[in-house]
Every structure is written in C-alpha cells, then in structure tokens.
NUDREN-278269 format. One record per residue: y negated, z negated, x of N, C-alpha, C in turn; residue number from 1. Coordinates in steps of 0.001 Angstrom, whole numbers. Layout:
REM NUDREN-278269
{{Y; Z; X}; {Y; Z; X}; {Y; Z; X}; NUM}
...
END
This chain:
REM NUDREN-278269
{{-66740; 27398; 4586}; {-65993; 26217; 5034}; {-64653; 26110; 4303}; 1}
{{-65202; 26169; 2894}; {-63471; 26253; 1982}; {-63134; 27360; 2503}; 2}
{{-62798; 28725; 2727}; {-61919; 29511; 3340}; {-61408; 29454; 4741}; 3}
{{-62381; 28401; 5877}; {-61853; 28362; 7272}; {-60239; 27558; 6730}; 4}
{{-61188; 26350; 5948}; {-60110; 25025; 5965}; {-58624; 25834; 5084}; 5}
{{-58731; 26585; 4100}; {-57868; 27259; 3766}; {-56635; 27656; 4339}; 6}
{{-57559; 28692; 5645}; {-56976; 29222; 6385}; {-55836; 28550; 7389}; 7}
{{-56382; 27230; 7711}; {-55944; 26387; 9024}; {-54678; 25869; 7999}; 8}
{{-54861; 25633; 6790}; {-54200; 24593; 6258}; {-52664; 25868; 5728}; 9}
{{-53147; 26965; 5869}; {-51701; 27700; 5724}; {-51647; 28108; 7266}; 10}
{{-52031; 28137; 8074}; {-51808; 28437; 9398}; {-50829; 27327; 9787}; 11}
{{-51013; 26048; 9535}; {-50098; 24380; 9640}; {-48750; 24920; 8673}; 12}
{{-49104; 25138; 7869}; {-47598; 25601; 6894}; {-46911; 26403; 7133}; 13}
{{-47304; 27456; 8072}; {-46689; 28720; 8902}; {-45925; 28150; 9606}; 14}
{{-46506; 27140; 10552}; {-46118; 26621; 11791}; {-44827; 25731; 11830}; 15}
{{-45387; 25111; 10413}; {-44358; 23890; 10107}; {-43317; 24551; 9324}; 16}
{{-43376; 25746; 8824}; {-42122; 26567; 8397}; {-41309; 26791; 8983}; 17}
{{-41996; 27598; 10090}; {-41549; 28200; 11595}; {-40561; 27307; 12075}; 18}
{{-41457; 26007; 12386}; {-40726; 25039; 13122}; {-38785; 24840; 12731}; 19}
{{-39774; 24262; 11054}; {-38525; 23925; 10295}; {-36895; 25209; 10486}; 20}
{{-37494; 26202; 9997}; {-36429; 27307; 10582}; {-36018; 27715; 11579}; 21}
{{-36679; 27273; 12763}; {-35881; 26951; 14074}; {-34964; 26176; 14204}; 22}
{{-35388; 24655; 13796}; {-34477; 23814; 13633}; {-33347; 23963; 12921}; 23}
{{-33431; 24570; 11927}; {-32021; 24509; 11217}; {-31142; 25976; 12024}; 24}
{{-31943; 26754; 12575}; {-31068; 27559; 13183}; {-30224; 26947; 14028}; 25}
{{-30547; 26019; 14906}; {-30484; 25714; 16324}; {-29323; 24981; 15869}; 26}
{{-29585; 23851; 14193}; {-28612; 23236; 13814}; {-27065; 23516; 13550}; 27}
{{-27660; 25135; 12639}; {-26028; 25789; 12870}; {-26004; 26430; 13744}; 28}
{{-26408; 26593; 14897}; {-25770; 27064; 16275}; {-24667; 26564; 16934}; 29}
{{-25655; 25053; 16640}; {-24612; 23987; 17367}; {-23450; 23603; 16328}; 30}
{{-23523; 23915; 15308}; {-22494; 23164; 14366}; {-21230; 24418; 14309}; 31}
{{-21850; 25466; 14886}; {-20903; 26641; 15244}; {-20541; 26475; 16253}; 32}
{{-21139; 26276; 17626}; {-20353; 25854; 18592}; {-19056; 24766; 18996}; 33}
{{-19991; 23897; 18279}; {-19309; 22551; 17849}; {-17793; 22983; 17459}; 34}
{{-17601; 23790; 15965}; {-16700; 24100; 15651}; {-15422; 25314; 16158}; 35}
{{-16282; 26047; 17418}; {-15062; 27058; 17864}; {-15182; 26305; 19334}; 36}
{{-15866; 25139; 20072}; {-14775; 24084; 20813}; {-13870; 23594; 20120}; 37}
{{-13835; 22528; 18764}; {-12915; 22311; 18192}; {-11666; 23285; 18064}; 38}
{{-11872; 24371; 17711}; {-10798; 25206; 17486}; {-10336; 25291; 18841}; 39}
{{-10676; 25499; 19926}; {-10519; 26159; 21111}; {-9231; 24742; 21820}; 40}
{{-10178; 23703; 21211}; {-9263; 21944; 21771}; {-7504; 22166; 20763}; 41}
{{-7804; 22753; 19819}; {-7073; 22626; 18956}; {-5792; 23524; 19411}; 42}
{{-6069; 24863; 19658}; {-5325; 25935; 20302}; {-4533; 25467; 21706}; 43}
{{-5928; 24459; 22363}; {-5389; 24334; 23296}; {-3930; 23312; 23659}; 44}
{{-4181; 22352; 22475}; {-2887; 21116; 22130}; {-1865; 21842; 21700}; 45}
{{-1956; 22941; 20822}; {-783; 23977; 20403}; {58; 24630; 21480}; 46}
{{-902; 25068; 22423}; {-183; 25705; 23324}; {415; 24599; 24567}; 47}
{{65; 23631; 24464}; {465; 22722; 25318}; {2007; 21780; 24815}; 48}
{{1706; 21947; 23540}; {2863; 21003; 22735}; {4236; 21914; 23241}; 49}
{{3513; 23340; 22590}; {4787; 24530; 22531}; {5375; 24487; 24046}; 50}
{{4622; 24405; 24990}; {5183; 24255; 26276}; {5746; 22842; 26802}; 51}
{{5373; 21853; 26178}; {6093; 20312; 26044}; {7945; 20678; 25398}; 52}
{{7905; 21619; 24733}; {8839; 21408; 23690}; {9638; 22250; 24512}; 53}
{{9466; 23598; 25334}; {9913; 24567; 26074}; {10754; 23712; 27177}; 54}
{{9650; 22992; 27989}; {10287; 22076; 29057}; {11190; 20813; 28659}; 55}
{{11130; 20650; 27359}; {12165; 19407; 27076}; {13790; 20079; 26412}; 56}
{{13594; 21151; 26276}; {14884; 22215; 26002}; {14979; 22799; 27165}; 57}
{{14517; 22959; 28402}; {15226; 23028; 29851}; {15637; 21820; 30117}; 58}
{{15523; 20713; 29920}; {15369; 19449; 30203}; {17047; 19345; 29779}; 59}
{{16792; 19101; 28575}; {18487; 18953; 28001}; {19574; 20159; 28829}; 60}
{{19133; 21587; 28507}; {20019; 22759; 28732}; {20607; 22422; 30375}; 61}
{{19195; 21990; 31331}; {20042; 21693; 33001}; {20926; 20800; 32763}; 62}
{{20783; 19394; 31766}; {21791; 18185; 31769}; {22847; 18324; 31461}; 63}
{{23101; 19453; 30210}; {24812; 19439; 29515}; {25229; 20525; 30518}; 64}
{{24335; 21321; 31473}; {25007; 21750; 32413}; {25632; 21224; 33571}; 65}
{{24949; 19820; 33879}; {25809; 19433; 34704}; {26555; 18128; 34650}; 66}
{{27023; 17627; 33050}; {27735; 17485; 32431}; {27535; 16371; 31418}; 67}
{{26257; 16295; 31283}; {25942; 15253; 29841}; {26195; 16276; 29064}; 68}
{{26396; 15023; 27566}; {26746; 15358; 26481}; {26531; 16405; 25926}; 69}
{{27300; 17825; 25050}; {26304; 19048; 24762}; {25867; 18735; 23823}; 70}
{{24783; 18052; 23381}; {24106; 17502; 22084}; {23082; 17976; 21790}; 71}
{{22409; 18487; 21210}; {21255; 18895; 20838}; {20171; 18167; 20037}; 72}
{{19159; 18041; 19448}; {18221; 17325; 18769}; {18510; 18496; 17261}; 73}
{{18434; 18066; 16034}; {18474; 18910; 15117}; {17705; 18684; 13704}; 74}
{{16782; 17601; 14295}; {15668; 17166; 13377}; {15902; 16066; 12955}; 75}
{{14785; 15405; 11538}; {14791; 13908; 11107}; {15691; 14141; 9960}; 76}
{{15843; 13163; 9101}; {15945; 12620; 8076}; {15665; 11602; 7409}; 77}
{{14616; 11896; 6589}; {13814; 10888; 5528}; {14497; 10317; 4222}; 78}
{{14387; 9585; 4063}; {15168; 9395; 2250}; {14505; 7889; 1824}; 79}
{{14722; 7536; 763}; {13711; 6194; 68}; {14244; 5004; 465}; 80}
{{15298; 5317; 1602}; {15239; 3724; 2273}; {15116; 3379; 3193}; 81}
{{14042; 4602; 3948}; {13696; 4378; 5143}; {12997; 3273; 5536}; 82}
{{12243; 2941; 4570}; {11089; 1997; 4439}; {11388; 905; 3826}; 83}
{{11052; -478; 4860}; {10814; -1888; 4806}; {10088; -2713; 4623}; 84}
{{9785; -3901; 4208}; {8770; -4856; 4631}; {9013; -5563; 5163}; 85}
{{8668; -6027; 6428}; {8520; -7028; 7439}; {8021; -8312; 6371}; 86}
{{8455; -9139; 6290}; {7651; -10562; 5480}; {7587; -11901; 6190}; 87}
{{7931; -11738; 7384}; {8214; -12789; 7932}; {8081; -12917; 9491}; 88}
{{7444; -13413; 9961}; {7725; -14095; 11535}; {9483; -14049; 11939}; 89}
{{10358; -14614; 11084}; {11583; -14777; 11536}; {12182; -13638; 11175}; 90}
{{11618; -12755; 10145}; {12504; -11189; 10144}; {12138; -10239; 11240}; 91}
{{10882; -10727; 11780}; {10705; -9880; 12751}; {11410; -9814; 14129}; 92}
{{11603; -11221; 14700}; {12747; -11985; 15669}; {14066; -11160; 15016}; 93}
{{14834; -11445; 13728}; {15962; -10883; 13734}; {16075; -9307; 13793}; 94}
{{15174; -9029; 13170}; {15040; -6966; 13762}; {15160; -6674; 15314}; 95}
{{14133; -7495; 15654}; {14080; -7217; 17164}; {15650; -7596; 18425}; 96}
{{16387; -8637; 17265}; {17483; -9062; 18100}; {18306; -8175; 17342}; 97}
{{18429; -7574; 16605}; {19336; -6649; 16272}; {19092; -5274; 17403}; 98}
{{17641; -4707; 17563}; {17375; -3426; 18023}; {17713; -3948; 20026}; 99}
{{17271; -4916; 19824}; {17940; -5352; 21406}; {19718; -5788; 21527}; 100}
{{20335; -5916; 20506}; {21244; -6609; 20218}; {21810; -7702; 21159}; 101}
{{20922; -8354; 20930}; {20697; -9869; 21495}; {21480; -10918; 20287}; 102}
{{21330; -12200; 20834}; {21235; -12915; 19560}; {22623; -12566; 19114}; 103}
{{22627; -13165; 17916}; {23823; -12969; 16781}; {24168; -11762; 16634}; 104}
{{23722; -10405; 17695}; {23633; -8971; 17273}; {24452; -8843; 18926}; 105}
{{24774; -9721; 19839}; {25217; -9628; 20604}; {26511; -8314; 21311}; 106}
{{27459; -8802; 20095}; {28679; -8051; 20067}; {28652; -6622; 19742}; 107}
{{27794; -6378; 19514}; {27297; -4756; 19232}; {27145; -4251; 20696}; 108}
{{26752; -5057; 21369}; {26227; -4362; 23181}; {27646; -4267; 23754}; 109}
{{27717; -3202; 23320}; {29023; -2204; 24271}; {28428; -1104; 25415}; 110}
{{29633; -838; 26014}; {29018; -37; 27425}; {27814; 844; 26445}; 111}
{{28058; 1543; 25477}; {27177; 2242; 25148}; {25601; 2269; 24683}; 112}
{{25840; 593; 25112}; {23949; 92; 24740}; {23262; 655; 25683}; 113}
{{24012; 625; 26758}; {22700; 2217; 27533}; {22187; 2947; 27477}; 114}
{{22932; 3742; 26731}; {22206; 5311; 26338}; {21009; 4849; 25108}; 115}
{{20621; 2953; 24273}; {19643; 3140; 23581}; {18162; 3475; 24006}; 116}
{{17396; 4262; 23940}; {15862; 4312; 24405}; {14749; 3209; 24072}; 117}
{{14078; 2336; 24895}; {13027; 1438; 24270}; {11680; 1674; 24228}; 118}
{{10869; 1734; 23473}; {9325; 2296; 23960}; {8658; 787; 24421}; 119}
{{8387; 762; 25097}; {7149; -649; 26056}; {5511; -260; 25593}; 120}
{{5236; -992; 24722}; {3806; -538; 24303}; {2831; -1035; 24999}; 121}
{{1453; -950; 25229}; {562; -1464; 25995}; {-545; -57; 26314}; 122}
{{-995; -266; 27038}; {-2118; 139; 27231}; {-1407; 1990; 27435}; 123}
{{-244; 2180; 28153}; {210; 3152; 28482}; {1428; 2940; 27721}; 124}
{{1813; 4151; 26984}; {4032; 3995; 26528}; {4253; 4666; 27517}; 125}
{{5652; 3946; 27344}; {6355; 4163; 28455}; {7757; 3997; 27938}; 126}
{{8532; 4336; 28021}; {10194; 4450; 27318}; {11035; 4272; 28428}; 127}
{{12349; 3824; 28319}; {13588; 3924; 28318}; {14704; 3010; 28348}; 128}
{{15514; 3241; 28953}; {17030; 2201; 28441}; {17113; 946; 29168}; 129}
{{17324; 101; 28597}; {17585; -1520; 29672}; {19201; -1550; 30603}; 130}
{{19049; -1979; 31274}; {19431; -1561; 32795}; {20789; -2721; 32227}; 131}
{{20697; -3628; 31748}; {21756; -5038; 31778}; {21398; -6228; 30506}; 132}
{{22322; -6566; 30083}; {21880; -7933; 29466}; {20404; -8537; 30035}; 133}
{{20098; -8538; 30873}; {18825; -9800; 31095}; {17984; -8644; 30667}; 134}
{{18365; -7342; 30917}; {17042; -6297; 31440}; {16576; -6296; 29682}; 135}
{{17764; -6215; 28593}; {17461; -6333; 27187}; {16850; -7985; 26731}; 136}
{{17051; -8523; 27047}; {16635; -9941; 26760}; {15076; -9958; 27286}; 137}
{{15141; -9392; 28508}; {13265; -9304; 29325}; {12551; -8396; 27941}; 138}
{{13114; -7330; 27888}; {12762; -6537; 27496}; {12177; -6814; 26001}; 139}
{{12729; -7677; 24898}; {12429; -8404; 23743}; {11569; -9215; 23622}; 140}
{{11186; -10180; 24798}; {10397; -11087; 25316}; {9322; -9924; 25730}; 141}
{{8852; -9305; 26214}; {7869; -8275; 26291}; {7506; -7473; 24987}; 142}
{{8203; -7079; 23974}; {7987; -6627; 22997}; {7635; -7786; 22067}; 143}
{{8089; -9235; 21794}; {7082; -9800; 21155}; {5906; -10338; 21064}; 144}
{{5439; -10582; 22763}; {4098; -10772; 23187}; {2870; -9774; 22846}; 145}
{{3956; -8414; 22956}; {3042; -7197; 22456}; {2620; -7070; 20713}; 146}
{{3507; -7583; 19884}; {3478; -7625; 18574}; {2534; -8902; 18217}; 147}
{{2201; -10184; 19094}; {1765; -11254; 18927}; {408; -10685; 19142}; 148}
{{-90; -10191; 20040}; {-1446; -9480; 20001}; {-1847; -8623; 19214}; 149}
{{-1160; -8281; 18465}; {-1553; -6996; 17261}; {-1811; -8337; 15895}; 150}
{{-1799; -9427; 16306}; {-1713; -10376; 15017}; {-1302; -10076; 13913}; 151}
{{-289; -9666; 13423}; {236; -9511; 11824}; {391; -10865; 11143}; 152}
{{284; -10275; 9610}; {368; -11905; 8802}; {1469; -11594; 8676}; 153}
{{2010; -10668; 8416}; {3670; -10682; 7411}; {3374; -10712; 5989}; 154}
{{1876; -10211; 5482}; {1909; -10385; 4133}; {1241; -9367; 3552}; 155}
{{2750; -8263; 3719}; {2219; -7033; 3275}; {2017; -6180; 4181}; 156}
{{2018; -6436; 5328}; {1195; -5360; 6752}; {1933; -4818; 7581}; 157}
{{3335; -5290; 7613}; {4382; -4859; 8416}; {5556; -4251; 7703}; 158}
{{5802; -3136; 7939}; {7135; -2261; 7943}; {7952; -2161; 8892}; 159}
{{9319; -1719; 8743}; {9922; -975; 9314}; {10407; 419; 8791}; 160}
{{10474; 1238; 9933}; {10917; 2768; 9280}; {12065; 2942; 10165}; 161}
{{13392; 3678; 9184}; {14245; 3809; 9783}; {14778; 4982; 9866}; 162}
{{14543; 5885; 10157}; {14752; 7621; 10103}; {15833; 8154; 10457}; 163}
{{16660; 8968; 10013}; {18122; 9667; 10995}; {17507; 10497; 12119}; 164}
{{18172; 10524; 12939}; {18112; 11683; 14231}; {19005; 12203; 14290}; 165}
{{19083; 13421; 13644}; {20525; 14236; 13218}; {20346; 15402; 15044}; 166}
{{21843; 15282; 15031}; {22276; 16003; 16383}; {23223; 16766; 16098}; 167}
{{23554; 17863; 17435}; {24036; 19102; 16741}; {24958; 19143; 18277}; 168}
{{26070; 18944; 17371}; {27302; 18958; 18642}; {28787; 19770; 17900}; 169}
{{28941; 20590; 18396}; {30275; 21329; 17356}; {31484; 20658; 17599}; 170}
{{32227; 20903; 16549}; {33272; 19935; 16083}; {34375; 20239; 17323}; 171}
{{34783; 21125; 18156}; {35646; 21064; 18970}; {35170; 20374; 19887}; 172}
{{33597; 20085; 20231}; {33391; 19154; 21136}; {33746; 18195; 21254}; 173}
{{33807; 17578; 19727}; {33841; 16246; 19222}; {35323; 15935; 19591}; 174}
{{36139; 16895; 18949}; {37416; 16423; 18867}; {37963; 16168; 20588}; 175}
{{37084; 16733; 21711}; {37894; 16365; 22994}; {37341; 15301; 23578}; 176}
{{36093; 14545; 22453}; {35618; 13702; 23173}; {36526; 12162; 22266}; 177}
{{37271; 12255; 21871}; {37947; 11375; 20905}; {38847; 10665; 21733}; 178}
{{38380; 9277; 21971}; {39398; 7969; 22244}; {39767; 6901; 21675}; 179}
{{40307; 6262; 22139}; {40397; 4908; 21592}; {40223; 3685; 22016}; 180}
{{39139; 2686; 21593}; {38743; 1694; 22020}; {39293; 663; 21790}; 181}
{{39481; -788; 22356}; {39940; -1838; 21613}; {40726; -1753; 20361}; 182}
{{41508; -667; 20431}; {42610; -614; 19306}; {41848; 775; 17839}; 183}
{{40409; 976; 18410}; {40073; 1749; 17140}; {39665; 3061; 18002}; 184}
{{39762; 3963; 17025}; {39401; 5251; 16772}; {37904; 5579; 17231}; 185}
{{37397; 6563; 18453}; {35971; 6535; 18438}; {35847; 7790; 19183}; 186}
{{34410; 7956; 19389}; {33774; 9157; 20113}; {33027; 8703; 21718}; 187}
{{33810; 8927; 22512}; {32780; 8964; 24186}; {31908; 10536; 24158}; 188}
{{30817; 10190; 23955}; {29396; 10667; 24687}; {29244; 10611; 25574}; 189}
{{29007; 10975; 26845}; {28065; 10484; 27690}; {27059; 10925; 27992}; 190}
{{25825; 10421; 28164}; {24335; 10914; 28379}; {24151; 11088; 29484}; 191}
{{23372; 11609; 30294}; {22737; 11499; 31527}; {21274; 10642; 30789}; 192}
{{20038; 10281; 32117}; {19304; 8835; 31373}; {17959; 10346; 31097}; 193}
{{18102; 11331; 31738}; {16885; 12610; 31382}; {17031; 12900; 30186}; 194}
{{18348; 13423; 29563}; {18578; 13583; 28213}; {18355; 12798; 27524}; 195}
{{18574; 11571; 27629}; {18610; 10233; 26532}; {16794; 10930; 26143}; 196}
{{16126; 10685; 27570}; {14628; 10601; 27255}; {14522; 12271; 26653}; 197}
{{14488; 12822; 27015}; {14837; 14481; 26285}; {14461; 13968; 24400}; 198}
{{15664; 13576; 24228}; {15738; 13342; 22786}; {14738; 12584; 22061}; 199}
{{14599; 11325; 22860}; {13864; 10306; 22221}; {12238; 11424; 22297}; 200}
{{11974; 11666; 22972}; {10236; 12520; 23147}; {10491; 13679; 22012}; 201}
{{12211; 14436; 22029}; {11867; 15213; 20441}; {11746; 14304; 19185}; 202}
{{12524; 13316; 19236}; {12004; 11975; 17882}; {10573; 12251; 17662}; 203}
{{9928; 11794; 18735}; {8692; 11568; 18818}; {7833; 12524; 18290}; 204}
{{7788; 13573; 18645}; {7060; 15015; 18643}; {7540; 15358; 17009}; 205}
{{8623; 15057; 16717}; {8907; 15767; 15369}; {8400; 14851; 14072}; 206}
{{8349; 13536; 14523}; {7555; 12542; 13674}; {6828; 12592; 13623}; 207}
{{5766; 12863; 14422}; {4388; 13319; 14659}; {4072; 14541; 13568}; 208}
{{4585; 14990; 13460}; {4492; 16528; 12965}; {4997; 16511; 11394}; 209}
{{5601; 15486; 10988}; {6359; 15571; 10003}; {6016; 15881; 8587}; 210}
{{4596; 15618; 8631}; {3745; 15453; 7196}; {3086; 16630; 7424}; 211}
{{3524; 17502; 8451}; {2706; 18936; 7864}; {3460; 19773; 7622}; 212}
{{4795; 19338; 7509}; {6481; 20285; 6544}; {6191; 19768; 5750}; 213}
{{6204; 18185; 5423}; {6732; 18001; 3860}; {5379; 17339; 4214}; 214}
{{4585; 17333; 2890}; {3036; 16641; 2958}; {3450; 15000; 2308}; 215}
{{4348; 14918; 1261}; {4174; 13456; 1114}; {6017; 13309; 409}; 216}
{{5983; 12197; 617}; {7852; 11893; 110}; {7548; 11238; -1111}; 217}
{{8425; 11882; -2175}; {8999; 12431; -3590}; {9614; 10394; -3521}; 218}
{{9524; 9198; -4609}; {10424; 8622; -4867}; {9742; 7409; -3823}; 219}
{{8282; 7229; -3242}; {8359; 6522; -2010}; {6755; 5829; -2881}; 220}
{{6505; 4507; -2435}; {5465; 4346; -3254}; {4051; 4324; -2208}; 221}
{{3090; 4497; -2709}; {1559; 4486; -2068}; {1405; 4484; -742}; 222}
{{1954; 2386; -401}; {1903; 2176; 1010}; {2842; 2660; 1992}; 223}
{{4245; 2942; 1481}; {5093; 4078; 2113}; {4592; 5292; 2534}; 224}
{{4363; 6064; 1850}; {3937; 7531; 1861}; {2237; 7355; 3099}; 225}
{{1646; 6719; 2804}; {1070; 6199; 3985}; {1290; 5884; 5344}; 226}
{{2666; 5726; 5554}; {2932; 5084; 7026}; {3612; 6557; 7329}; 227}
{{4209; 7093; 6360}; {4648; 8412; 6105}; {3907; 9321; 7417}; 228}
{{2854; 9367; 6502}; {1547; 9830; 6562}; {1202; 9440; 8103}; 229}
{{749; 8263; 8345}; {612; 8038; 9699}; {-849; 7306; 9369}; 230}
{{-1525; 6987; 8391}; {-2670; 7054; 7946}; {-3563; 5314; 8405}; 231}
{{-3929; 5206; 9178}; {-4391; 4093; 9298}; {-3441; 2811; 10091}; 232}
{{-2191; 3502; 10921}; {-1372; 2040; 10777}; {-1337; 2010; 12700}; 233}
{{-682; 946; 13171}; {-229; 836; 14437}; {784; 1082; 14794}; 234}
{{1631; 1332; 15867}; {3148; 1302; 15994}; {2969; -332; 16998}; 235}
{{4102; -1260; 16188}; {4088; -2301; 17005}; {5603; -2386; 18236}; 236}
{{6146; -1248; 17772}; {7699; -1678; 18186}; {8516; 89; 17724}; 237}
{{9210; 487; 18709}; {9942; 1905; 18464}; {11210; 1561; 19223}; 238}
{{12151; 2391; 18837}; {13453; 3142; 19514}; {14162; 3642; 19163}; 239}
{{14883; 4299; 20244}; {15855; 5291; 19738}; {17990; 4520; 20011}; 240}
{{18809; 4401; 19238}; {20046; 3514; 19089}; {20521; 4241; 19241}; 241}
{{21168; 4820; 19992}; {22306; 5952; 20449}; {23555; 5248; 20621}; 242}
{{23646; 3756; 20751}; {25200; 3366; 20823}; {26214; 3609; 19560}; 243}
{{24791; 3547; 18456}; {26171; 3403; 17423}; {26061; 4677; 16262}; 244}
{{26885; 5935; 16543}; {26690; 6916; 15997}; {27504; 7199; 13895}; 245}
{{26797; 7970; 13437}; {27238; 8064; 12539}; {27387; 9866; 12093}; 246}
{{28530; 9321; 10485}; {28642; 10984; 10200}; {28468; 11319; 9300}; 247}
{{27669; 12222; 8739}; {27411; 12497; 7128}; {27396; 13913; 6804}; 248}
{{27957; 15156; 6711}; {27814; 15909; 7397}; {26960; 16388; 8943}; 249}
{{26478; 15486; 9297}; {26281; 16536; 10590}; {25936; 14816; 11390}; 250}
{{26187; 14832; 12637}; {26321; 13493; 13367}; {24784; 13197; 13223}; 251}
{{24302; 11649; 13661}; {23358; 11243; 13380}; {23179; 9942; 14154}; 252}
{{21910; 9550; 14607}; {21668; 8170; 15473}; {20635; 7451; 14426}; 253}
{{20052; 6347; 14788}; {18968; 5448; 14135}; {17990; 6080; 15060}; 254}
{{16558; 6096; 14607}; {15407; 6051; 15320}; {14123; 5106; 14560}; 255}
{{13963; 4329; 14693}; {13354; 3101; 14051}; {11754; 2776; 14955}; 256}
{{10900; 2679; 13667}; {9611; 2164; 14123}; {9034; 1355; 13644}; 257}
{{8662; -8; 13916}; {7592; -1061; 13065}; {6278; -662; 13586}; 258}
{{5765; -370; 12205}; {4319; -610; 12281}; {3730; -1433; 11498}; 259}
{{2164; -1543; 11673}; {1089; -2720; 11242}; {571; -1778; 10430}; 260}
{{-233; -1951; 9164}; {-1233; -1632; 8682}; {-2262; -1572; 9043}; 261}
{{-3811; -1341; 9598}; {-4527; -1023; 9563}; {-5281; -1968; 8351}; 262}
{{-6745; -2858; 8481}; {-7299; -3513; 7193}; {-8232; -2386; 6878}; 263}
END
C-alpha cells in the first residue's frame, strides 16, 4: 500500500511539474510574441513617420515652386527661457490675447497674422490660420472653453513653452524680399496656407522627437525638464506665429505650447 500510494503521489508531482512547465513555456511564448508585435508596431510607426516627413518635404518643395516662400523648416531651439508658469486665470486670458492678438495685443494683427497656425483641440486636432478678425476672436473663445474643461488651478500646473522654429532661407532671398512698411524697414514672405501647415506638422513631429537627441535640458529645473520630457502633462493650447519674424544668426518664428500637468 505504502509503495502504490508512493507511486501515485510522484506520478501527481510528474504531472503537476509537467503542467507547471507547460505553462511557463506557453508564458514566454506569448511574452515573445507579445514582444516582436511590439517591435513589428514599432517599425511600423518608423516607417510611417519617415514617409509623413517624405510627403511634407514634397509638400513644401511643390509650394516654393509655385511661388510661396523658399523657406525651409531647420529645426527647434531650446534654451532656459523657454519655460513659464501660468499662475493665474488672468495670465492665461492675456497669453491667449497676445497668441490671438486680440485685446491690447491688437496692433500686432498685420496682414501677416495669416500666415499664424492655430491648433483647435478636442476630441480630434485640427490646425490652421484664422480667416479675419472675428475668425481670431471665435477662435480664442473656443480655445478657452477647451482649457476650462481641462480644469487647471493655476497653482503650479500650467506652463507655457516657447521654442524657436529656426528656418532656412538664404540671404539673397532675403535681401529681394526687403520692403518698407509704414515708414520701417521689413521682410515680405509670403506663404501659401499648405506650407504654413507643412511647417507647423514639422514643429510638431520634431517636438515630439526631441528628448531622444537631447535626453534632458542642462540649467532647467525638475518640473521643466518634465514637460521637456513630455512626461505626464496635457497640451491645453499650441501655435505656430509666423507674423512676427526674428534674427539671430539664422531666421526664426515663435512656436508656443501651454500645457497642464498631469496629478
């Protein structure tokens, strides 16, 4: 009897070995599969981006061919004052009437407030330029309803980021595009509205991407290097300001984003 029961009782331990080492096979089967779909999803966004990026450099190349600006996209620029704090309900109104230049920011809306890009947040983004005074005024009034639903306190949770969008236009271009406005010295651009969006989607794509060139910014503190990062936050509010250009060696626009923190 003690040797049947013996027997049965390592025959159960066989079984339940057995079992057990099936299971964990089956476990890394799947945790292998698991992982070369992942790779496979992963390859597959690579090759899709690279062809995003292909078609948005035909995108521009047909436009300055048939006669927008020859401008190119030529990357960001980061530095330690990119980064803001939102503290207020009423700083947020005056940002927003500055980036609409509404408001006391009025006189800034020259013909060239067209060419600025707006992102419309909601369930779908959706971008581009306001059509007229009302179309920028609608357009602000839609962007704070959208920020009112993201509930921010203003205490501590809101930034702004203000990044260069350095562009690449050679200097004889420049010099034939040189007039004079209201008595001053300036540069006519003109965009077509494909290019405008052209650019603003390389903003986009290259911000996205930005923290896997440089992993974290030198001089920037915790919660900075975080939004940096991308790490936990919302975008409540984006665009791209093409009216009002600047020069530091190499020409340059604003591209500006408020985001929320994440609790």
């Amino acid at each position: 009897m003690i040797g049947v029961g013996s027997a049965l009782i390592s025959l159960f331990l066989v079984l339940v070995c057995y079992s057990l080492t099936l299971t964990a096979k089956r476990a890394d089967e799947n945790l292998l599969m698991i992982c070369e779909q992942n790779q496979k999803i992963e390859e597959e966004k690579g090759k899709q981006e690279m062809e995003s990026k292909r078609d948005i450099l035909r995108v521009i190349e047909k436009e300055i061919k048939k006669g927008s600006a020859p401008v190119a996209f030529a990357g960001l620029g980061f530095s330690e004052e990119c980064y803001h704090l939102v503290d207020s309900q009423a700083k947020m109104n005056q940002l927003l009437d500055y980036f609409f230049r509404n408001e006391e920011y009025a006189a800034l809306a020259d013909r060239q407030v067209k060419s600025n890009i707006y992102a419309e947040m909601g369930k779908r983004l959706n971008f581009r330029s306001a059509r007229s005074d009302r179309d920028r005024k609608n357009m602000e009034v839609t962007a704070k309803r959208w920020i009112k639903k993201k509930h921010p306190t203003f205490d501590g949770d809101v930034y702004v980021e203000n990044i260069r969008c350095f562009l690449d236009i050679s200097k004889e271009e420049l010099e034939k595009r040189k007039c004079t406005v209201n008595e001053q010295d300036t540069t006519a651009l003109i965009f077509s509205q494909k290019h405008l969006e052209a650019l603003y989607l390389q903003c986009l794509m290259h911000r996205r991407n930005a923290m896997q060139e440089v992993p974290e910014l030198k001089g920037l503190s915790e919660t900075c290097n975080r939004i940096y990062k991308l790490q936990d936050v919302d975008v409540l509010f984006q665009c791209l300001l093409m009216d009002q250009m600047y020069w530091e060696e190499k020409l340059y626009v604003q591209f500006s984003t408020v985001y929320i923190l994440k609790k």
